[in-house]
Every structure is written in structure tokens, then in C-alpha cells.
N, C-alpha and C positions, 0 to 999 in steps of 0.2 A: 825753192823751199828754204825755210829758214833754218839754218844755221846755232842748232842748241849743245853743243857739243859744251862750250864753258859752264852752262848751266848744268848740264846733268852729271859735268867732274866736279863742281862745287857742292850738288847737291849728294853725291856718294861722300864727298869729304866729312860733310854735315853727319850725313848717319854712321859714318865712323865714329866721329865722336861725341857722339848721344849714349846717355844713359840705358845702358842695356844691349849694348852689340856685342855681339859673338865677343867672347873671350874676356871682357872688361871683370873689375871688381862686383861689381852688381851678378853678373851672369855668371861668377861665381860665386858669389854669396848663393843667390836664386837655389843652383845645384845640388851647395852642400845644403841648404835647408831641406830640401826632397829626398836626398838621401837621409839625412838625418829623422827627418817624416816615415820612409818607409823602415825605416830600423837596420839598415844596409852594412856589411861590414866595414868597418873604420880603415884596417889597413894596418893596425897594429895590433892582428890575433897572431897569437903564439899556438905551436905545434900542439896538442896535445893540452891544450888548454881551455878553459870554459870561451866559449866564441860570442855570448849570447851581448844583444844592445838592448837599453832601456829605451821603453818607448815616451817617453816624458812628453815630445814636441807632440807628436803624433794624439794623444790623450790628451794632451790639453786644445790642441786647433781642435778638438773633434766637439769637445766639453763646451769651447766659449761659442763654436758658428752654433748649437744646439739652442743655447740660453739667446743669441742676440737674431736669430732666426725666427725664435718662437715670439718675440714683440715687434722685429722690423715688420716679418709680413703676413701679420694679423690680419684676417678677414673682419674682426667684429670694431675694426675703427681704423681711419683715414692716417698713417703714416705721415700725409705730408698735406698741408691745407694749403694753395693758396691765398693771398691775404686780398681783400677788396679792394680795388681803388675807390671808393666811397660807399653810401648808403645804400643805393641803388644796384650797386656793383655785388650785393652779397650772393644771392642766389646765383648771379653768372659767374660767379668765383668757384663756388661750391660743385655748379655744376661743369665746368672746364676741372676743375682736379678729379672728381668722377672719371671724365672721361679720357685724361690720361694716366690715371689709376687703371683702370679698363685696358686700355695699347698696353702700359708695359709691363701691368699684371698676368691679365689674363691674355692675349692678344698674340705674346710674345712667352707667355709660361714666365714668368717674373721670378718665380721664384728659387728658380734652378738656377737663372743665371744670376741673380743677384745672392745666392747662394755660392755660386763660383767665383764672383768677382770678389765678396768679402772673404771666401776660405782663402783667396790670394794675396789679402791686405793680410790674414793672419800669417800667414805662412812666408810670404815673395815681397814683402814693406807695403804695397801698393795694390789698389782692386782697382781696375777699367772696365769702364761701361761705354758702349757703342750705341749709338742712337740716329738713325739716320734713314729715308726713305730710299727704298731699293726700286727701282726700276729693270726689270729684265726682260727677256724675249721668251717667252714659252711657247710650244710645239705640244700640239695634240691632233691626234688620227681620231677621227668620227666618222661614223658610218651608218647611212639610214636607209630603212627600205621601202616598199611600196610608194619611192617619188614619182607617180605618173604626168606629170606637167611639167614644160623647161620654163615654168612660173615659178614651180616650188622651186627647181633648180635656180634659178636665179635667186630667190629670197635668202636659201642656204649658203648661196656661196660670195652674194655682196653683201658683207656686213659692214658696217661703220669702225667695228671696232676689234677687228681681224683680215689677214690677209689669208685667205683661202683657196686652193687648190685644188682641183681633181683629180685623184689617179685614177681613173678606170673611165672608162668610154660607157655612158651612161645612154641607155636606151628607155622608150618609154613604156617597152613591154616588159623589161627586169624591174627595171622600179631602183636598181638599185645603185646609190650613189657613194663614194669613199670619197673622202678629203681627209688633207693635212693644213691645218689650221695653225697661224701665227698670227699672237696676241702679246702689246708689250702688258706687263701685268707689274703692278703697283704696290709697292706692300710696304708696310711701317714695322721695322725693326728694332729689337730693342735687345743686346746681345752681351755679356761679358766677352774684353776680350783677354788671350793668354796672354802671360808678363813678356814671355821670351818673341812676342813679337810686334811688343812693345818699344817704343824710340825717341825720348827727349831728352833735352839739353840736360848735363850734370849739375846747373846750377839753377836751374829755373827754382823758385821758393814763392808760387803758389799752386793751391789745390785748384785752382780755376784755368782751365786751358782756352781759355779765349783770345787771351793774347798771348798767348805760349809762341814764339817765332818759330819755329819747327817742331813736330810730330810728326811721326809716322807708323805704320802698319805695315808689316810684312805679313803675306799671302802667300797661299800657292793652292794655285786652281788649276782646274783643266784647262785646256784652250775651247771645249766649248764653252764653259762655263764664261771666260772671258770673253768669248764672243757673245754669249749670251747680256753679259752687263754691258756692251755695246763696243766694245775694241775694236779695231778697226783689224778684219779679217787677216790682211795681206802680212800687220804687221805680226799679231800671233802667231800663224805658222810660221816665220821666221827665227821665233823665240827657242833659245836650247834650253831643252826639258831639262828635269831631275826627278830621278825615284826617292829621294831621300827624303819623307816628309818631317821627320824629325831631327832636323840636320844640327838644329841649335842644342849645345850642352843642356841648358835646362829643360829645353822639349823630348831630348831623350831619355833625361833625370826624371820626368814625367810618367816613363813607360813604366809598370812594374820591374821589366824584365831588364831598365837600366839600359838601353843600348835603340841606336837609330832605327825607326823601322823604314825596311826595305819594302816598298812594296811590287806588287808583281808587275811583270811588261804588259801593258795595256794591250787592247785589243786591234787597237789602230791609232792613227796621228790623235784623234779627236780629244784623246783618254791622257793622253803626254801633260803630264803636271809641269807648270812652270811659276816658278818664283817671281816676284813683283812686290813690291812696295808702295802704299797707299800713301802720300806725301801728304801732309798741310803746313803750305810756309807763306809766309810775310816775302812777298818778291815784288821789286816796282820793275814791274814788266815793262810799261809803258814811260819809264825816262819822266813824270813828272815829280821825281822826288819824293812821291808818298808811297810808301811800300802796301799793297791789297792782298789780302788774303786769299793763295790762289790751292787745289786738289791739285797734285802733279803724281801721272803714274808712272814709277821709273821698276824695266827692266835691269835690274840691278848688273847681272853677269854679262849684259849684251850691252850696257848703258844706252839702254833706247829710253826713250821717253813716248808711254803710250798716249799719255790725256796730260792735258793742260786747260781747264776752267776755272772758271772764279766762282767763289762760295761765300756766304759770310756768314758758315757756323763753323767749330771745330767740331765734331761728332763726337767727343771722348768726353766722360767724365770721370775723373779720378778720384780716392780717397784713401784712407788710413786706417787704422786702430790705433796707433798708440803715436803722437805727434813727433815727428823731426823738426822742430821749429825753424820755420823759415829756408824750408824745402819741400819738394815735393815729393823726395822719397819719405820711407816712413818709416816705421819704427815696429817690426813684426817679432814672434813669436821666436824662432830662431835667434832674435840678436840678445834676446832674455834669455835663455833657457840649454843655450848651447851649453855651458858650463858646467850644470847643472843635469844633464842629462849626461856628459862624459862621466861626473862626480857617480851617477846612480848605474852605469852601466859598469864602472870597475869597480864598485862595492857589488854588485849583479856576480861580477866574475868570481871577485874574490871568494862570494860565499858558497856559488858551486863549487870552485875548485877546493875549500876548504871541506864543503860535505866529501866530495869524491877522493879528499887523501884521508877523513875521517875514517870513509866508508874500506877504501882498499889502500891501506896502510904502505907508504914505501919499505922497501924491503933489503936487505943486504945478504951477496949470497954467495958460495963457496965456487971460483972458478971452475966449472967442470964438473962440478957435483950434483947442479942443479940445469932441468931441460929449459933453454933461456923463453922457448918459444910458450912455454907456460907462465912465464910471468910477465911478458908483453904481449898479452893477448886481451887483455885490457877485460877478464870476467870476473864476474863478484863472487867470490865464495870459490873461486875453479881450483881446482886440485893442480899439484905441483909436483913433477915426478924429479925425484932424487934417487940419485946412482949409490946403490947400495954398496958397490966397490968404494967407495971414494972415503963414505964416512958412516959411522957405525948411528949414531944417534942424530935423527933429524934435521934439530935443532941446532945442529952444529952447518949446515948447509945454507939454514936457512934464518933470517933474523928482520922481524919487522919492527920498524920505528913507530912507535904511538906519536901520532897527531893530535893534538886536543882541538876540543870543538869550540872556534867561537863564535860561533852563528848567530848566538845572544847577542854579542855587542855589533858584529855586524848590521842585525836586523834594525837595532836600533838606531845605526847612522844611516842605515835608508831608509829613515819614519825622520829624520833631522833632513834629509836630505826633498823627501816629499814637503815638508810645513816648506821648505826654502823653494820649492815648487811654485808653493800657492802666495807668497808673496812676489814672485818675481813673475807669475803668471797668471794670476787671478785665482779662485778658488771657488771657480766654475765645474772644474771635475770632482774636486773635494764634496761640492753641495749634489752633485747627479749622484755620487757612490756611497753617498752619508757617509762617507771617513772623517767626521767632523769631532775634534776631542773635545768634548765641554765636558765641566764641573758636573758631576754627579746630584750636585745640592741649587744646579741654576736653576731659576724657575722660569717660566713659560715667556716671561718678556723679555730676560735677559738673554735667554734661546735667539727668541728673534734680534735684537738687537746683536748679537755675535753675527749671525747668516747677514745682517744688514753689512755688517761694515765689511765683514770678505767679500758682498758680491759689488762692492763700490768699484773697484778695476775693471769686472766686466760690465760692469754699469756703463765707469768711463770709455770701453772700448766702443761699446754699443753707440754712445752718444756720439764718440767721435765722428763712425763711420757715418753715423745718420747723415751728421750734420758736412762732411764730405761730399762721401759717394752719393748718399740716398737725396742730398740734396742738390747738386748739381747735375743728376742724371734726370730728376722732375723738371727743372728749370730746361735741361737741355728738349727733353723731350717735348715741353709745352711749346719750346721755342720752333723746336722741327717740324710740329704740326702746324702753326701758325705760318711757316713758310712754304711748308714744300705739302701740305696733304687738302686738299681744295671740295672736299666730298663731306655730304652732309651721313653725321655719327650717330643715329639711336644707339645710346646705350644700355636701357634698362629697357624694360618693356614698361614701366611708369613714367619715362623720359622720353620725351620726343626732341629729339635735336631743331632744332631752331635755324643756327649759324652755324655756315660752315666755321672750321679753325681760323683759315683766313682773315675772318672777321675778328680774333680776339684782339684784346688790348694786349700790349705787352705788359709780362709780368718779369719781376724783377726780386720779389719779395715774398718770399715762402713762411710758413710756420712749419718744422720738424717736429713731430712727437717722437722720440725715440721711445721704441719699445721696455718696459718693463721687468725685473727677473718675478721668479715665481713667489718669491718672497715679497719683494715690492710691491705688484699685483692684488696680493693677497691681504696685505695690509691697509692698501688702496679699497679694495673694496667691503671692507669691515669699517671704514673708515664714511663712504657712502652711504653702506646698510643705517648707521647709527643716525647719517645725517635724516635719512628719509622718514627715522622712525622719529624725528624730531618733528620736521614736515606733519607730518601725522598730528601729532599730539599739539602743537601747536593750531593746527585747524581743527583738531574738536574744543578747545577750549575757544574759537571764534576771532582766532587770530588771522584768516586767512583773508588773505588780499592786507593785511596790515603786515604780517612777519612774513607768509608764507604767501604763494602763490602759484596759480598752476602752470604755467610754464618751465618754472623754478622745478617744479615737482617732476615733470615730464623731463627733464634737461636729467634730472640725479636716477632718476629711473633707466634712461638711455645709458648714462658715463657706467651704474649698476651694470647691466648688462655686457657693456662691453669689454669690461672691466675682467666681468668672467666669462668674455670669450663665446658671449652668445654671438652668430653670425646672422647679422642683419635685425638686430632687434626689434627697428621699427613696426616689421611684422605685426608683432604682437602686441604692440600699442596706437592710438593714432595719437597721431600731433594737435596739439589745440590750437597751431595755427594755421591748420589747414581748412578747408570750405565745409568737411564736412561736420568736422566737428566746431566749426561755428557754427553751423546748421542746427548739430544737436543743440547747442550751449545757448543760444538765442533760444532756443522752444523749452529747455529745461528753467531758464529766467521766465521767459511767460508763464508757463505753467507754476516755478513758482510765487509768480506776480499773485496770476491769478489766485494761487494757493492761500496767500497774504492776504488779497480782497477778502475772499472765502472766510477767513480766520478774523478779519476785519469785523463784515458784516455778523459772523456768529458771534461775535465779543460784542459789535454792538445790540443782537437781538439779546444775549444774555445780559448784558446792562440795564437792557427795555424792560425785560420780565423780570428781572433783581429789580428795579425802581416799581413795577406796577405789582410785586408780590409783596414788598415793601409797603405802598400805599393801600394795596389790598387789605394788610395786614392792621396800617394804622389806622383805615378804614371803620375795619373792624373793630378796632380796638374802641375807637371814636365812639362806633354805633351802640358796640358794649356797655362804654360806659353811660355815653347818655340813656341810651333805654335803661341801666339798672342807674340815672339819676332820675328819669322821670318815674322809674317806678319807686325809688324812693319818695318825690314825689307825689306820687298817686298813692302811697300808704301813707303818708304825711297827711295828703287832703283826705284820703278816707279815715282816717283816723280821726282827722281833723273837724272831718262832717259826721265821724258817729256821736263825737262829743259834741260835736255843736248839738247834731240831733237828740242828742240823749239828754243835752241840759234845756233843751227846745221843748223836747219834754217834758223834762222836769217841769219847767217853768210853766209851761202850760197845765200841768199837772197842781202846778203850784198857786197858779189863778183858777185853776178853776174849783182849788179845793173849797175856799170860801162858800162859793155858790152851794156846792155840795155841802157845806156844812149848814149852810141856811136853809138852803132846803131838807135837809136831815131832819134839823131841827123844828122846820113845822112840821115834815112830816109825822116826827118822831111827836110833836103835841096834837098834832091832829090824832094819831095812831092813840094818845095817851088819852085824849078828851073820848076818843071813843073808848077807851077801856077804862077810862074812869067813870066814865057813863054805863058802864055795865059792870065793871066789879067794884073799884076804889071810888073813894068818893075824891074829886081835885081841890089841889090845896093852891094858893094864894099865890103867886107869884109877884116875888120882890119888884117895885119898880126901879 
């Protein structure tokens, strides 16, 4: 057997001197911040004096996880995108961050622990996140009845993927069969873990632990429990227990009640808690010179060494809220505020003890004259018995000092002492409790504009952590499924998983949105409404597809929505570039093709009948005028032929008068020769 004794006194020397072991500067920083958090006595109260602590730290870690909580783990949009490796790559990008959005959201309750791990970065400098597939052995008793076949008995008890057992002697007239079932069972974790059992280098100065040359994890589990993750039996029951689960200062700073908790004697060997440490270090095991990243499990009090394999992720992801430049501790809540919270706890005291000598006046009083147990009895208004022997008038026994009150000007240097709060700690509580002092005379943009620039701190907190913890615990976890999780994922009941993780590419390069405050949000999305009613107005004047268009439209509609925290918006719109609504958007263009023909052809019959009501009309007009020109005409020639006729006449009239007068004329001498033949006698006619 080989011989690791150098290596596991090297490796305990190591987590000695890591950031964060029992008793160092960090583990007591850690401490007094928890105590300082639960509001705990300092240590320099006075007898008979106001006791009471400001809660500053405690109110403002509560005020800032509240604001940078409500944008990291928004349901109604994607915290962290991965980014494509090309054109092709978009949709398998989008959909691999779904689906570890999915593990270490929902999967893993995302939000409790990533809740935990950032109240740790406000509180303890530093948040850890654990990401890692678990592997263990689980034990389950089943029991079926009416088995009448050692067919069925066989089917139940060789499984592929458990080892199964009978307790009872199975017959085929009871039917009835029990097992105890061992199955290894698989599961993807996703976990914050505590500071005080947390272990790196004091100088490491990055947020990235991948090449961090030691970390480590202090546990304490049961021995089954360790037998369960795979330890190797003989050596865990060897291991000396401890009941002390909170053995480290800050894990007992932890308790409310301030103090280790003991728990009770177990029921047997199985339940005995034992301490152990989860190692990852850089060790060239094999003598070629290159140091590989190996998990080492060390029995720290027995210096055993349980496991020793090779890995090549570090599990942890670390982050901050406020930067230590060029370290990995950080810069929390506590290392602002402590000062600041002493300042508001002895103005605290001052003021009670100032009401309480206001209230019950010190006193001076005649040795012997006065019952002492009446005036240390600490009541307000209590009566004071004086020895009538002693002294005739009261007032001679008895003599109180006036205390003036100044509670005014107290009050008013813990309102100096709050503004110096919210700059040295953001003014994230200030904006939850509307303690906000503005100008009587600001008006509504200068409003906003003040809540802007106070929530810029926890702005920057927010952003830090994103870009920290929330972003190297994505990378870590995309990275863990892509190594260690080999099983194909539906994640959505719209999503059919395709490729196992296995298959992904590696990614490298995330987008962070850090979340929003309520004021941000708020202006964001006034800022969208505006754009869309742009969108709008610009496509009823016939801009669309030239300024506007609908993708563009669909895109401010979406950011709209999530903006105000609609959860899963898509719901209620569809996408225009999806099948179906190209389906509709193709039949909505034919139909209005055809619409166009339609509007074509009636534009052209309405052109036909404007041209043929037109030539109808000139038609008309034509026929008008020539008929009323030939009937000018035809009164012309009739006119023309009555005078022809009439002088036709005449003329004829006019030849043939002659005649008629010739004839007249014999007649009229024939007529005369006979009437001169019987009355006149005839006379001579001239020749």
C-alpha cells in the first residue's frame, strides 16, 4: 500500500494556511459581522444603562438582497445568455442556456441558494456556489402482491439498473414478495455553499477558481451518508465521530442562539457525524513535472486520506458585491457600515438613557431619612417613604436634579448618522421605507433623477455579483453538464431535447444582464412604451418595412413585457418567425395580392365605364348636335323650298297672268259685243 503520509501533512499544512480556517483574521471578521447582523451585545454595556444595538448592517443586507434579487432571478427574462459560436450556433445557444437555466433554477430551487450565496457576499466579502454531479447509492423497500409466477419473480428482481434482494421466502400461493432495492442514483446539483467551510489561498486575486492551486470544503456527514457517496466502508467506521456540528466560530455566529450546537447521541454507529474535507489541488502525482488537478478526501483529525481521483473542473464559483481589487476576498457590508452602526447604537443609548433620567430624575437624599429601597427600585412616578423622626418637611429628605431634554438634537444626529448610511451603503433601504428627503418644490423628473443616482451603489452591487458569481456559476454549470451529465433533457414541453450535453460545444463567453432596480425598470419600460407607439405611427403613415418592421415590432413588444415582469410573455404573442406565423403572413400577402388584383381589375372596369360614359356622353353630344344641325338644315331647305315654292308660284302666277289677261280681254269684248249688241251700241277701237 502506498505510503501518503507526506502528502496528507502537506495537505493539512495547506488548509492551515487558507483563507478562512478556524481562528485567522477572515473567521474573525466573518463572526463579528453575524453578530453585528443579529444586533448582539458588544461587550461594552454598562450596569443600569440603555443596552439596546442599532441595527444598520442587518437593514441594509436585507434592503440590498431584496432589490438585487428581484432582477437577478426574474422569471420574465434570461439573466445570463450564452453567446453563439456563429450563425448557425444561435438557436443551440439559446437553447443549452434554457436548459441550464432550468438545472440550476428550477432543478435545484435556484433561488434560495443563490439567495444564500449573495446574502454571504453582502454580509462574509464572498458568495460560493457548488455545481457538481452527485452520485450516490439509495436503498428502497418495495413490496408487491399477488406475484403468482417465479417469471414475475424474476423480472422484479433482475433489474439492469438495481441490485435487488428478497427478504421473505416467497411462495406461489401468498403471491407475496418484499425487496430491498440498491440503485446508484444521479443527480445534478446546484448549491451555495457556507463561508466558514470554505478554504483558499490568502492571496489568490481572481474570481475564477479554475486554476486556483487549492480549495477546499469542509463537511460532516454521517458515515452512511459517506458510505453512500462511495467511501470505502472499512475506512469510515474507523473515522472518530464529533457531535459538534457547528464547531467553527462563524458557524456558531450563525446560530441565533450564538453558541455550538450539540447534537444528540445517535441511534447507533451509522448516524456518528464525521468531519472530512473536500480537497481540489494542483499535485503532480505521477513525477512528470506537470502538476493535474486531482479531488482528495482528507480525514482531517485521523489524517486519512479517503479518495484520491483526478477531475478537471473546480466545482466552486465565487463572487462579490463590492470589489477587492486584485483579490478574491471582497469587500461586504460589515467593512462599510461597522462604524457607522457603532456611531447609531451610542446615539440609540444616549437617547434612551437621556429620556429615562428626563423621565425619573436623579435624586439626592438625607442619610437615614429616606427608605433607600424606594429609590432603587427603578419605578416611574413610585412613592418614597421618609422617616418622619428624621425631618419635619419633605423636601429636606429629599432633592431631585432636573435633566434637560435633548432628544432634539440627538434625533437629529441619527437622521446625519442614517444619510451617512445610505452613502456608505447604498440607499436601497432608504428607497423600500420612502425615507427619501427631497425638495418640496422638485418636480416629477427631478424625483426620478435623485432615486436614480441613490440606487447607482446597489446598481453597482447587483452588477458586480452578476458579473462574478452569477456568471461563473452559468459557465461552471454548462461546463458540468457537458462533462459529467450524458442523458437526454426535455425541458419545456415545446422543447424536445435533441443532444445529449455531451455533445455541446464548449462555451466560454456568456452575456450577463444584471437585473434592474424598481426605478430603472420603470423608466425602461416608459422608455419602450414610447418606442412602440413610434412603431405604430410610423406604419400607419406607410413606413413599414422602410423605418419599421415587424420583427423589430415583436422584439419591443417582448423587452415591453418583460420589462414589466410578465412571466413568459411569448405566450401571448407569436413570433413572426416562426412556421406558423409564416403560414399566416404568406396567406395574409396572397389574400392581399389578390386584394390588389381585385382593386386592379375594379379600377380598371371603373376606367372602362368612365371612358365608355364619356364617349357615351360625346356620343351624345355628337348626335345632339348633328340632328339639331341637320334640322337646322331641314328648316333651312324647308324654308328654302317654301320660297323657292312660293316664288315658283309667283312666277307661274306671273306667266300665266298675261294669258289670263288676254283671255280676259276677249272675253271681257266678246261679253261687251254681246251687251253692246243688246243694250249700248260699240264704239270704234283705236288701232
Amino acid at each position: 500500500m502506498k505510503d501518503n503520509t507526506d502528502l496528507v501533512q502537506s495537505l493539512k499544512n495547506q488548509l492551515q494556511n487558507c483563507a478562512g480556517f478556524e481562528g485567522d483574521e477572515l473567521s474573525k471578521h466573518r463572526t463579528e459581522s453575524l453578530n453585528y447582523y443579529f444586533q448582539r451585545a458588544r461587550g461594552d454595556e454598562v450596569p443600569g444603562r440603555s443596552r439596546v444595538v442599532a441595527g444598520d448592517e442587518s437593514a441594509m443586507v436585507e434592503a440590498n438582497l431584496a432589490q438585487m434579487m428581484d432582477g437577478l432571478t426574474s422569471t420574465s427574462t434570461r439573466v445570463v445568455d450564452y453567446r453563439p459560436l456563429g450563425a448557425a450556433d444561435k438557436e443551440q445557444a439559446a437553447l443549452e442556456t434554457d436548459t441550464v437555466t432550468y438545472f440550476v433554477m428550477e432543478a435545484n430551487n435556484g433561488w434560495v441558494q443563490l439567495s444564500s450565496a449573495i446574502k454571504d457576499a453582502l454580509q462574509l466579502r464572498n458568495g460560493i456556489m457548488k455545481t457538481w454531479i452527485e452520485t450516490r447509492k439509495v436503498v428502497r423497500y418495495e413490496t408487491y402482491a399477488n406475484v403468482k409466477s417465479a417469471e414475475a419473480v424474476a423480472e422484479l428482481t433482475d433489474r439492469p439498473d438495481a441490485t435487488c434482494k428478497m427478504l421473505n421466502k416467497w411462495t406461489p400461493e401468498k403471491g407475496l414478495l418484499s425487496l430491498r432495492c440498491q440503485r446508484t442514483v444521479k443527480r445534478f446539483r446546484c448549491e451555495a455553499v457556507a463561508l466558514e467551510n470554505f478554504l483558499y489561498p490568502k492571496d489568490w486575486d481572481s474570481h475564477d477558481l479554475q486554476e486556483i492551486p487549492i480549495c477546499a470544503e469542509r463537511h460532516i456527514d454521517t458515515r452512511a451518508e459517506m458510505k453512500a457517496l462511495g467511501f470505502p466502508a472499512a475506512k469510515v467506521d474507523k473515522l472518530t465521530a464529533t457531535r459538534t456540528t457547528g464547531s467553527t466560530l462563524t458557524g456558531a455566529a450563525r446560530n441565533p442562539a450564538s453558541e455550538a450546537a450539540i447534537g444528540p447521541r445517535p441511534i447507533d454507529k451509522s448516524l456518528e457525524q464525521i468531519e472530512w474535507y473536500e480537497i481540489y489541488v494542483l499535485h503532480d502525482g505521477d513525477g512528470d513535472g506537470i502538476a493535474e488537478r486531482r479531488r482528495m478526501s482528507l480525514a482531517y483529525r485521523d489524517s486519512e486520506l479517503l479518495a484520491d481521483v483526478p477531475v478537471n473542473l473546480v466545482p466552486y464559483a465565487a463572487g462579490v458585491v463590492l470589489l477587492n481589487q486584485h483579490r478574491l476576498t471582497g469587500i461586504d457590508l460589515h467593512d462599510k457600515l461597522k462604524q457607522t452602526q457603532d456611531k447609531h447604537t451610542a446615539l440609540e443609548r444616549v437617547l434612551f438613557d437621556g429620556l429615562n433620567s428626563a423621565i425619573k430624575n436623579r435624586t439626592a437624599t438625607l442619610d437615614g431619612a429616606v427608605n433607600p429601597d424606594d429609590l432603587a427600585d427603578g419605578r416611574v412616578n413610585g412613592n418614597i417613604r421618609v422617616n418622619r423622626r428624621m425631618v419635619s418637611d419633605v423636601r429636606m429628605a429629599v432633592t431631585a436634579f432636573s435633566i434637560p431634554d435633548t432628544s432634539a438634537n440627538v434625533l437629529e444626529n441619527i437622521r446625519e448618522v442614517k444619510a451617512e448610511r445610505s452613502e456608505m451603503g447604498g440607499a436601497a433601504l432608504d428607497m423600500a421605507s420612502g425615507n427619501m428627503q427631497l425638495n418640496e418644490r422638485m418636480g416629477s423628473e427631478g424625483v426620478d433623477r435623485v432615486y436614480s443616482v441613490m440606487e447607482q451603489l446597489a446598481a453597482l452591487m447587483t452588477r458586480n455579483i452578476a458579473q462574478t458569481l452569477i456568471r461563473n456559476t452559468w459557465l461552471l454549470a454548462h461546463a458540468t453538464l457537458r462533462e459529467g451529465w450524458n442523458e437526454a433533457s426535455p425541458i419545456q414541453a415545446s422543447i424536445q431535447w435533441q443532444n445529449v450535453p455531451a455533445k455541446w460545444a464548449e462555451r466560454l463567453c456568456v452575456a450577463v444582464k444584471p437585473g434592474m432596480s424598481p426605478g430603472e425598470r420603470a423608466r425602461l419600460q416608459n422608455a419602450i412604451a414610447k418606442l412602440i407607439d413610434w412603431q405604430v405611427m410610423l406604419a400607419e403613415k406607410g413606413m413599414d418595412e422602410v423605418l419599421v418592421y415587424l420583427d423589430g415590432f415583436f422584439k419591443a413588444l417582448m423587452d415591453w413585457a418583460r420589462v414589466a415582469e410578465v412571466p413568459f410573455p411569448e405566450q401571448y404573442f407569436r413570433n413572426p418567425a416562426s412556421k406558423e406565423s409564416q403560414t399566416a403572413l404568406d396567406g395574409k400577402r396572397k389574400q392581399a395580392k389578390q386584394m390588389e388584383e381585385q382593386k386592379q381589375m375594379l379600377m380598371r372596369q371603373a376606367i372602362g365605364l368612365e371612358q365608355l360614359r364619356t364617349a357615351v356622353e360625346k356620343y351624345a353630344g355628337d348626335a345632339d348636335r348633328q340632328f339639331k344641325y341637320w334640322a337646322k338644315v331641314m328648316d333651312v331647305e324647308v324654308e328654302e323650298a317654301k320660297l323657292v315654292g312660293h316664288a315658283t308660284t309667283e312666277l307661274l302666277k306671273a306667266k300665266q297672268q298675261p294669258n289670263e289677261d288676254e283671255d280676259d280681254g276677249a272675253n271681257d269684248g266678246a261679253r261687251g259685243a254681246e251687251k253692246g249688241s243688246s243694250d249700248t251700241p260699240a264704239e270704234p277701237v283705236a288701232a
